[in-house]
DRENDO-1510 file (C-alpha; in Angstrom, 1 decimal, always signed):
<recs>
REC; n; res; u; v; w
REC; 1; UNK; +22.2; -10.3; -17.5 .
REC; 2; UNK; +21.1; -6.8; -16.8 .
REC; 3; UNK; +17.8; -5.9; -16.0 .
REC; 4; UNK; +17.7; -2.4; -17.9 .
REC; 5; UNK; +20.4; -2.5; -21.4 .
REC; 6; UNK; +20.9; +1.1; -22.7 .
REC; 7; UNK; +19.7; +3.2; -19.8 .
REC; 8; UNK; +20.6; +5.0; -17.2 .
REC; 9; UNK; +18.6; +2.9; -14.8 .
REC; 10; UNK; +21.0; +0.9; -12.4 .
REC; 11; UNK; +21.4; -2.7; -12.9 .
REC; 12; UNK; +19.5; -4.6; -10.5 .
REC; 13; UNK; +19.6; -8.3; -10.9 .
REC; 14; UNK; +15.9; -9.4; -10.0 .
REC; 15; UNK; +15.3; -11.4; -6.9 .
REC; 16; UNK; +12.3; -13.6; -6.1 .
REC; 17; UNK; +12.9; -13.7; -2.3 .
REC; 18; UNK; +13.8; -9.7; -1.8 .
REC; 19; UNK; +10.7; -8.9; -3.8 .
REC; 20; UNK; +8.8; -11.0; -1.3 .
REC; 21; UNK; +10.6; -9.7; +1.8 .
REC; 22; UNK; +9.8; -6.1; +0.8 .
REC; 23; UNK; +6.2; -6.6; -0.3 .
REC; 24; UNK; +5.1; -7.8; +2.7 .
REC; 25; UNK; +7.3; -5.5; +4.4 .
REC; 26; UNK; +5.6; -3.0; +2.7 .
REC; 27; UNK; +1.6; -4.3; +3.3 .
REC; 28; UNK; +2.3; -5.0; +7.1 .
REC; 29; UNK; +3.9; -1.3; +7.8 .
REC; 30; UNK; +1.1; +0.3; +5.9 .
REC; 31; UNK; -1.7; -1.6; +8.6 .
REC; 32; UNK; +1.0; +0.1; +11.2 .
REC; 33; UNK; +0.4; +3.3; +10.0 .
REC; 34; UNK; -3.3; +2.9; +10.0 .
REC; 35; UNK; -3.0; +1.5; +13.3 .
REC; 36; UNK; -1.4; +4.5; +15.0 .
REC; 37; UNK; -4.7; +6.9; +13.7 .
REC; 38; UNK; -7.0; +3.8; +15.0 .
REC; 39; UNK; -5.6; +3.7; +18.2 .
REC; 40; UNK; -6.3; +7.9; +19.3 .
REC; 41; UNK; -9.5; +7.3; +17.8 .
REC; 42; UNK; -10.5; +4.3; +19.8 .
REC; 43; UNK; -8.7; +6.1; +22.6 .
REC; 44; UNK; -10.6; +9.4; +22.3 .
REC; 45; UNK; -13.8; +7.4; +22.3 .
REC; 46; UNK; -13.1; +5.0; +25.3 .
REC; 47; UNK; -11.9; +8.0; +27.8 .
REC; 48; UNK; -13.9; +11.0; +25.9 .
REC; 49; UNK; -11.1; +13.2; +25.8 .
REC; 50; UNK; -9.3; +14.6; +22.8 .
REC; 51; UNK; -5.9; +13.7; +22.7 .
REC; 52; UNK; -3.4; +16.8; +22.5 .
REC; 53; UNK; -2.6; +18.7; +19.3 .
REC; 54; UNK; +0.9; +18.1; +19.5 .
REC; 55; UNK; -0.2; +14.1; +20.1 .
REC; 56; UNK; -2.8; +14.2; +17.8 .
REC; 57; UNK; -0.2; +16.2; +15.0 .
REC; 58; UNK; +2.5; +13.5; +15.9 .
REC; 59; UNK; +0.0; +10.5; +15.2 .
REC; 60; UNK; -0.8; +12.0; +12.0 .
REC; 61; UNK; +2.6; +12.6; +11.1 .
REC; 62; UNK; +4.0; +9.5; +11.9 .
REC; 63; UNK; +0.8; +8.0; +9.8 .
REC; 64; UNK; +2.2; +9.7; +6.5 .
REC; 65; UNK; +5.7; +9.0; +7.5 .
REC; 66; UNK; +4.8; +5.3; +7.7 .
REC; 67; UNK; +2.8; +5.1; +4.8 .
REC; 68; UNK; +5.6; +6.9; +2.7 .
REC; 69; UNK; +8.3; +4.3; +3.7 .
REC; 70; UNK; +5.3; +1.2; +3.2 .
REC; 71; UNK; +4.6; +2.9; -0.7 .
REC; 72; UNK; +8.2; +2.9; -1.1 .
REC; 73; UNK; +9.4; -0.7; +0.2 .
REC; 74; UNK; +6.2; -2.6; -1.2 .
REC; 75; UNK; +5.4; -0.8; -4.4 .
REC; 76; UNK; +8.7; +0.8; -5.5 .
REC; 77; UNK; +11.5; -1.2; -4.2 .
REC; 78; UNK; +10.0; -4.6; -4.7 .
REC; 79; UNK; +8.9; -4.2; -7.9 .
REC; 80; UNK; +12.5; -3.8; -8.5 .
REC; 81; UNK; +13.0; -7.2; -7.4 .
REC; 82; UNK; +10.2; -8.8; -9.5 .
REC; 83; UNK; +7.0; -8.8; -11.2 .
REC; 84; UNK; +4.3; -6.6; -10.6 .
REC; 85; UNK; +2.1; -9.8; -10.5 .
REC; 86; UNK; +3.5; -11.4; -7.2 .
REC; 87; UNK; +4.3; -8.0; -5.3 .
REC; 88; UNK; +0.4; -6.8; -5.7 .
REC; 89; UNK; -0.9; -10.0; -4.4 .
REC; 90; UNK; +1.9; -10.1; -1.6 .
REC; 91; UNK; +1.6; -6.6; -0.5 .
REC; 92; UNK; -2.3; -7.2; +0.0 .
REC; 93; UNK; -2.3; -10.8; +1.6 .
REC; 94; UNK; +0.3; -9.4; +4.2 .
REC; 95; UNK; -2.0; -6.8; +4.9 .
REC; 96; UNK; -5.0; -9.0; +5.6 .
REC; 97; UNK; -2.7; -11.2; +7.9 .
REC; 98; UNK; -1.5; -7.9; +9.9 .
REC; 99; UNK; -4.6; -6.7; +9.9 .
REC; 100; UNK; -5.8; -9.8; +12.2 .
REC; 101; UNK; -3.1; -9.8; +14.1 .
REC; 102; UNK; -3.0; -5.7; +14.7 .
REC; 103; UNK; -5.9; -4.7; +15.1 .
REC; 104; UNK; -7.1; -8.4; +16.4 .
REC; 105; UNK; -4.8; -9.4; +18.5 .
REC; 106; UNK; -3.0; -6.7; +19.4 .
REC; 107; UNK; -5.0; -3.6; +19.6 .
REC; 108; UNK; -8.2; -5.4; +20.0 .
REC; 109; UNK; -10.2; -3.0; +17.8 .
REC; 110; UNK; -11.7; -6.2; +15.9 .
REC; 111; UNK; -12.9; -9.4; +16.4 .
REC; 112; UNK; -12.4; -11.1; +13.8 .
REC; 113; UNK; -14.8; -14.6; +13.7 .
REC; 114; UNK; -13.6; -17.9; +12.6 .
REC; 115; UNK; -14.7; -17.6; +8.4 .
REC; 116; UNK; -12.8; -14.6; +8.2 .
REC; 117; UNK; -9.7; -16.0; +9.9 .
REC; 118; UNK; -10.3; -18.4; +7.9 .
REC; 119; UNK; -10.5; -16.9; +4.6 .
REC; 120; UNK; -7.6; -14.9; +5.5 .
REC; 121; UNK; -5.4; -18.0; +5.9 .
REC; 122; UNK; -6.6; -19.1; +2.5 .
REC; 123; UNK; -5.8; -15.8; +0.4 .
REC; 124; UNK; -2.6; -16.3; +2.6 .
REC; 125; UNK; -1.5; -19.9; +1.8 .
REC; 126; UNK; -2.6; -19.2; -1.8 .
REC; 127; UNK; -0.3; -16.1; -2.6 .
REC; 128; UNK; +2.5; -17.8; -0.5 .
REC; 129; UNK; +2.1; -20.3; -3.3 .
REC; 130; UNK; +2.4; -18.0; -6.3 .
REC; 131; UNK; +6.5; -17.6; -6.5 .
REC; 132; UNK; +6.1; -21.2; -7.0 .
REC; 133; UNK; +3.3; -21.5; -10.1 .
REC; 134; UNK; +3.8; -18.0; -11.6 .
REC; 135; UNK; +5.7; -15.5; -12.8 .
REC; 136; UNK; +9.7; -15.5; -12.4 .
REC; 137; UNK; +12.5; -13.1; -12.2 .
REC; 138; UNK; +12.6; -11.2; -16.2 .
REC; 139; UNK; +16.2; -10.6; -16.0 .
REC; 140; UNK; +16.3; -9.2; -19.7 .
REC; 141; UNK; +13.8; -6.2; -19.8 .
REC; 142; UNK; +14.8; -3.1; -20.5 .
REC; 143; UNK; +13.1; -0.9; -17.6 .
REC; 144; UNK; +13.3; +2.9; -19.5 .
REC; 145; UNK; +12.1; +1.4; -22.7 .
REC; 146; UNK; +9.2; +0.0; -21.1 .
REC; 147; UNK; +8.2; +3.0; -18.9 .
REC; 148; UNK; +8.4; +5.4; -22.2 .
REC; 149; UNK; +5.9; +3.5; -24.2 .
REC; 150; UNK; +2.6; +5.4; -25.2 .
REC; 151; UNK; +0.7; +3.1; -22.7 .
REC; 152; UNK; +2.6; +3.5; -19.6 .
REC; 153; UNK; +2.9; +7.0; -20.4 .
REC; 154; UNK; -0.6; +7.5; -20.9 .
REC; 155; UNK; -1.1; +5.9; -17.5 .
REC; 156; UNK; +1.3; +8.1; -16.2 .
REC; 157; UNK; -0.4; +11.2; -17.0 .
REC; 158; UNK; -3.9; +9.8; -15.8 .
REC; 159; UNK; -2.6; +8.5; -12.5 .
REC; 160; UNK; -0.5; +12.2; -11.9 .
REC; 161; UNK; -3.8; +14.0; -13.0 .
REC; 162; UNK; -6.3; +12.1; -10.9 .
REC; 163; UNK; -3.7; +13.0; -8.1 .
REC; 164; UNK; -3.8; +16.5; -8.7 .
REC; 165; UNK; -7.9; +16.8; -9.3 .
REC; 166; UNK; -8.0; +14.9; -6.0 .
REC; 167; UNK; -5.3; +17.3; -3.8 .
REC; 168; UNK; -7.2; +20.3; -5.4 .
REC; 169; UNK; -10.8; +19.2; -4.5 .
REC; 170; UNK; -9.4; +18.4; -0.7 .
REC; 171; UNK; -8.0; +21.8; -0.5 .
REC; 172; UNK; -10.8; +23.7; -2.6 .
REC; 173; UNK; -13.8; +21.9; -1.5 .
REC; 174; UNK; -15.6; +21.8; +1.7 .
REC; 175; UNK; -15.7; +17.8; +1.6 .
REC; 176; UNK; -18.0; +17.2; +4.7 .
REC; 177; UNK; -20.6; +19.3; +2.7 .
REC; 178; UNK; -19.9; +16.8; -0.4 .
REC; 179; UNK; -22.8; +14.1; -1.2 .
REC; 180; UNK; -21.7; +11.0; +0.3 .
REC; 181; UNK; -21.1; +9.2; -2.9 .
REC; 182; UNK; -19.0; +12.3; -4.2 .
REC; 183; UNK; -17.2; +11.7; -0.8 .
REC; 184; UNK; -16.5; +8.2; -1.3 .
REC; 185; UNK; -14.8; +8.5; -5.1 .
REC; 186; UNK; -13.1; +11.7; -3.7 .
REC; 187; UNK; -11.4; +9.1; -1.3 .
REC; 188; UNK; -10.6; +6.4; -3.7 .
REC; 189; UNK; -9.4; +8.2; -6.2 .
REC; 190; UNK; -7.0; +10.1; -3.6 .
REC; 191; UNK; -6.6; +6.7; -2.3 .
REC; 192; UNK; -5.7; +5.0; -5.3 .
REC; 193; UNK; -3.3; +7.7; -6.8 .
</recs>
């Protein structure tokens, strides 16, 4: 059955596996892109030299590139595939695991001590168990009715307005000379939009 009756939306039947695949594609590209930023920080402090500003312009370019493609695969794309509910918890448990294993293993920018590994296994093994006990594929919702309710719109316009208020202040405001705490929400709310 389609996904979307009376729209304009294309039909995409809802897949379980795809929405999993793409979630944690999604969480494990966006530690990637974090990582790249990590690294010429961790490599400007170990040798005391600035990298380049081509290098440096490069790492941050290929930070927003990455991040881009990791918004799109695990929180537009896979939510095409199924429910909100399983690609939050997916997207997030994949990156706790890449985290470890990134900037753990890999980079060695962390140590990371055994409870940690250990509740990261748990969060891990518990969301790999959610397709299982919760929510399934909802072959038969209409996608533009949903997304055109008063709610969803309302949310919408706060999301989209928070984003703005957030670009302005980075562009406006002379954020090192911000309050710490104003700092802080500055960087959520940026973050979260």
């Amino acid at each position: 059955r389609p996904n979307n009756t009376n729209s304009n939306m294309p039909d995409i039947a809802q897949s379980i596996p795809i929405c999993i695949l793409l979630s944690a594609l999604g969480g494990s590209i966006e530690v990637l892109a974090t990582a790249i930023l990590a690294r010429k920080d961790a490599n400007e402090r170990q040798t005391g030299k600035e990298w380049s500003r081509p290098a440096a312009i490069c790492a941050l370019a290929s930070n927003v590139t990455l991040q881009l493609v990791s918004s799109i695969t695990g929180n537009l794309i896979a939510t095409w595939y199924g429910p909100v509910s399983i690609v939050g918890p997916i997207f997030l448990s994949s990156q706790l695991l890449a985290n470890m294993v990134v900037f753990g293993y890999l980079l060695g920018l962390e140590e990371f001590i055994k409870d940690m590994r250990v509740g990261t296994y748990v969060v891990v093994t518990a969301v790999t168990l959610l397709p299982v006990v919760g929510p399934t594929a909802q072959d038969d919702q209409n996608v533009s009715e949903l997304l055109s309710s008063v709610p969803a719109l309302a949310w919408s316009c706060l999301n989209v307005g928070c984003m703005f208020a957030a670009l302005l202040s980075l562009l406006l405001l002379d954020v090192s000379a911000l309050k710490e705490s104003y700092r802080m929400l500055l960087l959520l709310v940026t973050r979260a939009t």
